[in-house]
C-alpha positions as CSV (number, residue, x, y, z in Angstrom):
1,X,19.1,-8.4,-5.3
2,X,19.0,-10.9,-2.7
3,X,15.7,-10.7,-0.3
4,X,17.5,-11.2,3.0
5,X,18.3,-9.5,5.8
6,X,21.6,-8.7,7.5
7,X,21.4,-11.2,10.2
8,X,19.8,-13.8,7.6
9,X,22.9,-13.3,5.2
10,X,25.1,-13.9,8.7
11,X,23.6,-17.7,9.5
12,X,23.8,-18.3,5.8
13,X,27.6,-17.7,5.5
14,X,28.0,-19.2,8.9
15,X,26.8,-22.4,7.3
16,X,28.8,-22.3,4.8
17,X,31.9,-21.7,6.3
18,X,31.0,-24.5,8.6
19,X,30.4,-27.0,6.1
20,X,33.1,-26.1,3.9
21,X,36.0,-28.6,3.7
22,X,38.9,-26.6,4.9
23,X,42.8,-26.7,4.8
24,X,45.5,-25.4,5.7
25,X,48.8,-25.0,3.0
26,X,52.0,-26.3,4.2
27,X,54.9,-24.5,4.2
28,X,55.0,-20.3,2.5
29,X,53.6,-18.8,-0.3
30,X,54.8,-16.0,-2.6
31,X,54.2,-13.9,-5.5
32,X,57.2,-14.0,-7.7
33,X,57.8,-12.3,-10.9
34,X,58.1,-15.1,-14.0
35,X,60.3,-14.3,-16.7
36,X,59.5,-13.1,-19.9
37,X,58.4,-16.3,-21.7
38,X,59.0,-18.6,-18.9
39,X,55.4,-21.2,-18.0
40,X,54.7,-21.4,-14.4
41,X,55.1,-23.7,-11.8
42,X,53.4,-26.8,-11.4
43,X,52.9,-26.2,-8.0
44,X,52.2,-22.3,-8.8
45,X,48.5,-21.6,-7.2
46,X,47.6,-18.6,-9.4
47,X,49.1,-15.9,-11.8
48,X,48.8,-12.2,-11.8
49,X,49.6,-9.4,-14.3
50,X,50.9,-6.4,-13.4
51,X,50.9,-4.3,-17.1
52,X,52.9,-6.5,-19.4
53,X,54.7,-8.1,-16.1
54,X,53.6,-11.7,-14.7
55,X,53.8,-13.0,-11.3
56,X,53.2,-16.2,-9.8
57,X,52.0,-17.7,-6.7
58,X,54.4,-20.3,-5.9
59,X,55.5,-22.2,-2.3
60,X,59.3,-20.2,-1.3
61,X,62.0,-22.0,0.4
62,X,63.1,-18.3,2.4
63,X,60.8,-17.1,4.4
64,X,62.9,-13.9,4.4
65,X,62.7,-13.2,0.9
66,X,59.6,-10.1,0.4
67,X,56.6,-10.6,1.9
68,X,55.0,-14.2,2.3
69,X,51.9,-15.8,3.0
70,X,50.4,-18.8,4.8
71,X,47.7,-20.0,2.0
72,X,44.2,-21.7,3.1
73,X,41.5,-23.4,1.1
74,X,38.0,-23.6,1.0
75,X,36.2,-26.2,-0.8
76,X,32.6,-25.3,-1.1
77,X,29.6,-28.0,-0.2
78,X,27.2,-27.3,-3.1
79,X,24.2,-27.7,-0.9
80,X,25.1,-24.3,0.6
81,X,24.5,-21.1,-0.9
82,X,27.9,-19.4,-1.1
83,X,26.8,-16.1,-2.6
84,X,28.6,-13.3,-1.1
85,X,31.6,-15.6,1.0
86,X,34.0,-13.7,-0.3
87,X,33.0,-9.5,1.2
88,X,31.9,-11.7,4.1
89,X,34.6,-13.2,5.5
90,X,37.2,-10.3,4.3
91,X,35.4,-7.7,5.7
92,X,35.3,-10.1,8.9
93,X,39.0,-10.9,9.6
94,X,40.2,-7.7,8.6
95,X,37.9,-6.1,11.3
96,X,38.7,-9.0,14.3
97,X,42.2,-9.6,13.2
98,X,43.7,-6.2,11.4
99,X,45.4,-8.5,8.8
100,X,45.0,-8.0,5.6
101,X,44.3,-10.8,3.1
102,X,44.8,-12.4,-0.9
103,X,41.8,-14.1,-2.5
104,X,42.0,-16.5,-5.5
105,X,38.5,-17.9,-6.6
106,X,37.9,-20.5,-9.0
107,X,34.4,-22.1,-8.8
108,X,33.8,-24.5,-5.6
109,X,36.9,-23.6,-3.8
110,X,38.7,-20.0,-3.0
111,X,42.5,-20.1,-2.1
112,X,43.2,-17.0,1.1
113,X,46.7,-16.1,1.9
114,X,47.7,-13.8,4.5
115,X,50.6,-12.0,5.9
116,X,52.6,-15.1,7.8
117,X,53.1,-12.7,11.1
118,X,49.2,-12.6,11.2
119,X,48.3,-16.2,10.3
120,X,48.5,-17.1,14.0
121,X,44.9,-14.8,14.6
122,X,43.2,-15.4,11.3
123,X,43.5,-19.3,11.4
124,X,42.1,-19.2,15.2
125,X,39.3,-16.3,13.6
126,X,38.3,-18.9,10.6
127,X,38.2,-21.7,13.1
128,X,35.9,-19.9,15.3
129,X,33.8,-19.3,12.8
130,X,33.7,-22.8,11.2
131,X,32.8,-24.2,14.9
132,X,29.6,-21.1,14.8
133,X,28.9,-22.7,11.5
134,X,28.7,-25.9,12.2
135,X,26.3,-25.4,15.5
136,X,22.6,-26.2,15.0
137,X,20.3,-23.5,14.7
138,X,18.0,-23.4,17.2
139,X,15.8,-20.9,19.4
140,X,17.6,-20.8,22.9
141,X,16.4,-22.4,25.9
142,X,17.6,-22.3,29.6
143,X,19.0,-24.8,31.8
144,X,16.0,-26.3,32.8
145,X,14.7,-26.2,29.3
146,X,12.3,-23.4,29.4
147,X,12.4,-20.1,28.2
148,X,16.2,-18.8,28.9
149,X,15.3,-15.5,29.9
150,X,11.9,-16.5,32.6
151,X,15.0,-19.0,34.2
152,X,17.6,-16.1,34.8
153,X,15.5,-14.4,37.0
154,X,15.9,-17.1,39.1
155,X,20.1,-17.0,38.7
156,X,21.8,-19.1,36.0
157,X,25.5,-19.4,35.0
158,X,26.4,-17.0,32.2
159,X,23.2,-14.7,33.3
160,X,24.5,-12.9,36.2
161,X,21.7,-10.4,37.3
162,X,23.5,-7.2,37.4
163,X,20.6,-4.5,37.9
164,X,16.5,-4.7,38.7
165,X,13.9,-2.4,38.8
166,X,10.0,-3.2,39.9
167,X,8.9,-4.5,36.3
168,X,12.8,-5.2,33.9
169,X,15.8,-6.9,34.6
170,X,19.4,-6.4,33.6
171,X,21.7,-9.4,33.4
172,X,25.2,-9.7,32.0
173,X,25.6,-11.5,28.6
174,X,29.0,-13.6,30.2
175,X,28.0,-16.4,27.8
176,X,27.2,-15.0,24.3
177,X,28.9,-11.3,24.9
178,X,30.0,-9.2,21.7
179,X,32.0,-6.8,23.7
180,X,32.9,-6.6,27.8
181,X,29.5,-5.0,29.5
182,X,26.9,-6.7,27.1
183,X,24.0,-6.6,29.0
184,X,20.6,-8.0,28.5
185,X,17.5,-6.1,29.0
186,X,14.1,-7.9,30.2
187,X,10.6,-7.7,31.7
188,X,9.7,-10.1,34.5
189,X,6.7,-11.0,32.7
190,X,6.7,-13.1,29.6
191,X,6.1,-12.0,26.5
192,X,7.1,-12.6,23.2
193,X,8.4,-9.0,21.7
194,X,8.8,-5.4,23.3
195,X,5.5,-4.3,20.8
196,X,3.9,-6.8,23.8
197,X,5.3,-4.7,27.0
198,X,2.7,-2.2,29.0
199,X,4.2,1.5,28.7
200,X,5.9,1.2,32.0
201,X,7.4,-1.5,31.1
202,X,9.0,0.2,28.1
203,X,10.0,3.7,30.3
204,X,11.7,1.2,33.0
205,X,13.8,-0.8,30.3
206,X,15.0,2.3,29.0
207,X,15.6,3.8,32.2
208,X,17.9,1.1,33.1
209,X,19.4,0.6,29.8
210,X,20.7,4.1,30.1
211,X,21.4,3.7,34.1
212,X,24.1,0.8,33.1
213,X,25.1,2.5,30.1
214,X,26.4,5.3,32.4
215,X,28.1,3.0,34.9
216,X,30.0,0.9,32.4
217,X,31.4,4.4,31.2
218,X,31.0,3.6,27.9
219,X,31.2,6.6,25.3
220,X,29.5,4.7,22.5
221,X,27.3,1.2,22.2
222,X,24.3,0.1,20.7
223,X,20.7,-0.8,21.7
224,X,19.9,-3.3,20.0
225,X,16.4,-6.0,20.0
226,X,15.3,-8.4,17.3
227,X,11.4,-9.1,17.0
228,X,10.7,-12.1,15.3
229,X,12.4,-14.8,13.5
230,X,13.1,-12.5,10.6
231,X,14.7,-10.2,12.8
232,X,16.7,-13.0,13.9
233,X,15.2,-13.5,17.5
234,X,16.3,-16.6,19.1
235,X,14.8,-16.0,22.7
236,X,11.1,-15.7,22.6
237,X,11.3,-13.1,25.6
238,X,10.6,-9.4,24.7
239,X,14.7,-8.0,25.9
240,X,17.3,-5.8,24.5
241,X,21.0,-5.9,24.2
242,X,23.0,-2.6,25.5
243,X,26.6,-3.9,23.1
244,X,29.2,-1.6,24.2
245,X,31.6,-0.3,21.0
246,X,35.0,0.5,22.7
247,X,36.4,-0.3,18.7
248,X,36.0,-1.2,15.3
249,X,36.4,-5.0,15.7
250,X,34.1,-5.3,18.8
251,X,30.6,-5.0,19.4
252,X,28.2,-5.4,16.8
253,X,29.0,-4.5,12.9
254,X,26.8,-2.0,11.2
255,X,26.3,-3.2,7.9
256,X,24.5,-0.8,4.8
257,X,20.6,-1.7,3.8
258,X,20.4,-3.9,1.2
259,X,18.5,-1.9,-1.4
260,X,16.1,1.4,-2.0
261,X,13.3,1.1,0.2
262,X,9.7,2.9,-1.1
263,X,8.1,4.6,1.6
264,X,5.9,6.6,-0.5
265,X,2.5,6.8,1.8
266,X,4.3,5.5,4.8
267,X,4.2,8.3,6.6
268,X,0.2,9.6,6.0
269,X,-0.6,6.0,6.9
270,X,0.9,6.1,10.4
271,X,-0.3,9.1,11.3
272,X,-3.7,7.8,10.7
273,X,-3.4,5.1,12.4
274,X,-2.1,6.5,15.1
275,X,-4.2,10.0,15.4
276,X,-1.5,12.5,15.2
């Protein structure tokens, strides 16, 4: 079992999909049946059996003829860890594209078809992605080159200020939005994570969270803040992201926990420390 969080497997794969060499198959692919005895193609990219039945893989000449696929590649760079590519990305373009997908692995490189009416959306998806990939990592900084969140309070493209209360701000996420109405959440003063904010600070951000929340209209969305690097946090300003959900493909994902967790004496130990 991997020890890595959700959004650590997420930068992972994202480098990996960036660094992967990628290409697009010319012309159709197809699955058809092979005779009994007969060898496949040369030009065949995989077999299948079906029972005693085989089927190959093979470029078609009709696009008419049963159901057809554009085929892409992806040859791995072995400097990247590519543990868990596969789920990934599946999981990914079925949710942003609603096309369904083949997968043929075989060691550094996987062959992905998909339905030809779809290819349109999943090759734009998988370039998207490649482009994330190939972006350096790097904690976020505003205009002016300080801290991103300290600038917007001044006004900054992408930032707009959309609500403000005596101690938190609310801007609108126009340049890194996961869904229409991502809003970002802040305190005036700096500091680094929301364990740092005074109570009133807290109440307010909450307050307002749920203030926008009911003026977007939005029937369900997520709260979301990341405290630390593990947690993925990129802007070193205590904040929270109100993500609207108005589907299954937008907003943020929810993914399962990546293994049991003990919490035997968890609970004895907070109250303790905490005197209740």
């Amino acid at each position: 079992m991997r020890d890595e969080t959700a959004n650590a497997t997420q930068a992972r794969l994202l480098q990996v999909i960036g660094h992967a060499d990628f290409e697009v198959l010319p012309g159709l692919y197809a699955f058809r049946r092979l005779a009994a005895g007969r060898k496949p193609r040369d030009d065949s990219l995989a077999c299948v059996r079906d029972g005693a039945a085989w089927s190959e893989l093979a470029p078609v000449d009709d696009p008419a003829a049963g159901m057809v696929f554009r085929v892409f590649a992806f040859h791995f760079d072995p400097a990247h860890d590519a543990t868990g590519f596969v789920g990934w990305l599946h999981s990914h373009l079925a949710r942003a594209t609603g096309t369904g997908h083949i997968v043929v692995c075989g060691g550094t490189v996987d062959y992905w078809g998909c339905p030809e009416d779809g290819a349109g959306r999943v090759l734009a998806e998988v370039e998207r992605l490649r482009e994330l990939g190939r972006r350096p990592h790097r904690a976020h900084v505003g205009p002016a080159g300080g801290c991103l969140l300290c600038e917007a309070l001044g006004g900054i493209q992408g930032f707009p200020i959309v609500a403000a209360g005596k101690h938190v701000v609310a801007v609108l996420n126009e340049a890194g939005a996961a869904a229409r109405g991502h809003c970002v959440f802040f305190p005036r003063r700096h500091v680094p994570r929301l364990d740092d904010l005074e109570d009133a600070e807290l109440g307010e951000m909450l307050a307002l969270i749920a203030r926008v929340a009911r003026a977007l209209d939005v029937a369900q969305y997520n709260v979301l803040s990341n405290n630390g690097v593990r947690a993925g946090q990129t802007v070193f300003h205590a904040h929270a992201h109100l993500v609207p959900k108005p589907d299954g493909a937008t907003g943020l994902v929810a993914q399962a926990g990546l293994g049991a967790v003990d919490h035997a004496g968890v609970a004895e130990e907070l109250r303790r420390r905490l005197g209740t």
